[in-house]
MARNUMAR-18040 format. One record per residue (C-alpha): y, z, x; residue in one letter. Coordinates in steps of 0.25 Angstrom, whole numbers, plus 2048, in hexadecimal, padded with zeros to 3 digits. Each point is the difference from the previous one (the first is absolute). Layout:
N
YZXa
...
REM end
This chain:
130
D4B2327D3x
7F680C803x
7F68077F8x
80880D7FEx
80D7F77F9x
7F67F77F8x
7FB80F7FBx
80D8047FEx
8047F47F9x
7F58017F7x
80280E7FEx
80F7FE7FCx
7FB7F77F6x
7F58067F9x
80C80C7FEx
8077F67FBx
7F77FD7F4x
7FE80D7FEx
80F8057FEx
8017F47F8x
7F68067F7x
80780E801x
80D7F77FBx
7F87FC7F4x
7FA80D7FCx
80C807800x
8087F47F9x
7F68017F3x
8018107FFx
8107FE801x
80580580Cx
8077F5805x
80880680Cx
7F1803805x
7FD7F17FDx
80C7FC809x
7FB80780Ax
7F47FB801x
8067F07FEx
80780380Dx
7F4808808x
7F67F57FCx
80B7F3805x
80380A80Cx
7F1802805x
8007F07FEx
80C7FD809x
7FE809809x
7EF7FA802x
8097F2801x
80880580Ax
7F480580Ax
7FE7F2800x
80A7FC80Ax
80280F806x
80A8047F8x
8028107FCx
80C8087FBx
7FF80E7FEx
80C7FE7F3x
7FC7FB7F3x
80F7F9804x
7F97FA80Ex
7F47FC7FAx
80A7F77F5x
8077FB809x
7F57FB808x
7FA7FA7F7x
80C7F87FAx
8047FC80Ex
7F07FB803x
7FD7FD7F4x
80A7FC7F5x
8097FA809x
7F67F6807x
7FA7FC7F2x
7F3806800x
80380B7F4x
8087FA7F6x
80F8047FFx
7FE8077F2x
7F5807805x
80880780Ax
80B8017F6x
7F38087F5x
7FD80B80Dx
80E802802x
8028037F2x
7F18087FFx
80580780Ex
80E8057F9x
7F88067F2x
7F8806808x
80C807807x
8088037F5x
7F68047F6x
7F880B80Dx
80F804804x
8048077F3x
80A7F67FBx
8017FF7F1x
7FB7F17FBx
7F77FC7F6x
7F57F7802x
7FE7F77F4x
7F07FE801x
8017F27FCx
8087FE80Fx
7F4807806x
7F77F97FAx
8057F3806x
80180780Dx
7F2803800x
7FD7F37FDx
8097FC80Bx
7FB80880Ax
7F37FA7FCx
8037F4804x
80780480Cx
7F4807805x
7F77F37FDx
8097F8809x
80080880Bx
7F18007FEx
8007F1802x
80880080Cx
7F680B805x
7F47F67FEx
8077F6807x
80380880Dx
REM end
């Protein structure tokens, strides 16, 4: 791995932490569509830092999902209901930015933050190991 993808890498997570934060903010002033949209940012900038890691890009939020269920979930290095959280954070995201009309319960967001927390954390740990 060069320089320039260990900076990336580094980069991708460090805005990960803070969308994560931007997710929080937003989730204790009551805009939970925001909030959803951050969850998702934050566990996106994380994949996409895990996915450097053996070369991998997409230019689709779909690509980049798929890639890292088939690298990732699949061979047993992310835990399945991991990958099942950032499909679910990836489709809440979509619905609440494209207009639909759903409602957000804020104890559900709550938990996704705390999910995506967790999510972050482990793709951390497999960082530190690489």
């Amino acid at each position: 791995m060069t320089g320039d993808q260990r900076d990336l890498i580094r980069y991708r997570m460090e805005r990960a932490g803070e969308t994560l934060q931007e997710a929080r903010l937003m989730l204790e002033h009551g805009h939970l569509h925001g909030a959803a949209n951050r969850i998702y940012y934050a566990c996106f900038y994380a994949t996409v830092a895990l996915l450097l890691t053996q070369g991998l890009s997409s230019p689709k939020h779909s690509g980049v999902m798929a890639l890292f269920n088939r690298h990732f979930v699949k061979e047993g290095i992310v835990p399945v209901e991991m990958g099942k959280f950032y499909s679910r954070a990836f489709d809440h995201r979509l619905v609440s930015d494209c207009g639909k009309a759903i409602e957000l319960r804020e104890e559900d967001t709550k938990a996704d933050l705390e999910k995506a927390q967790e999510f972050i954390a482990h793709i951390e740990s497999l960082l530190q190991s690489i």
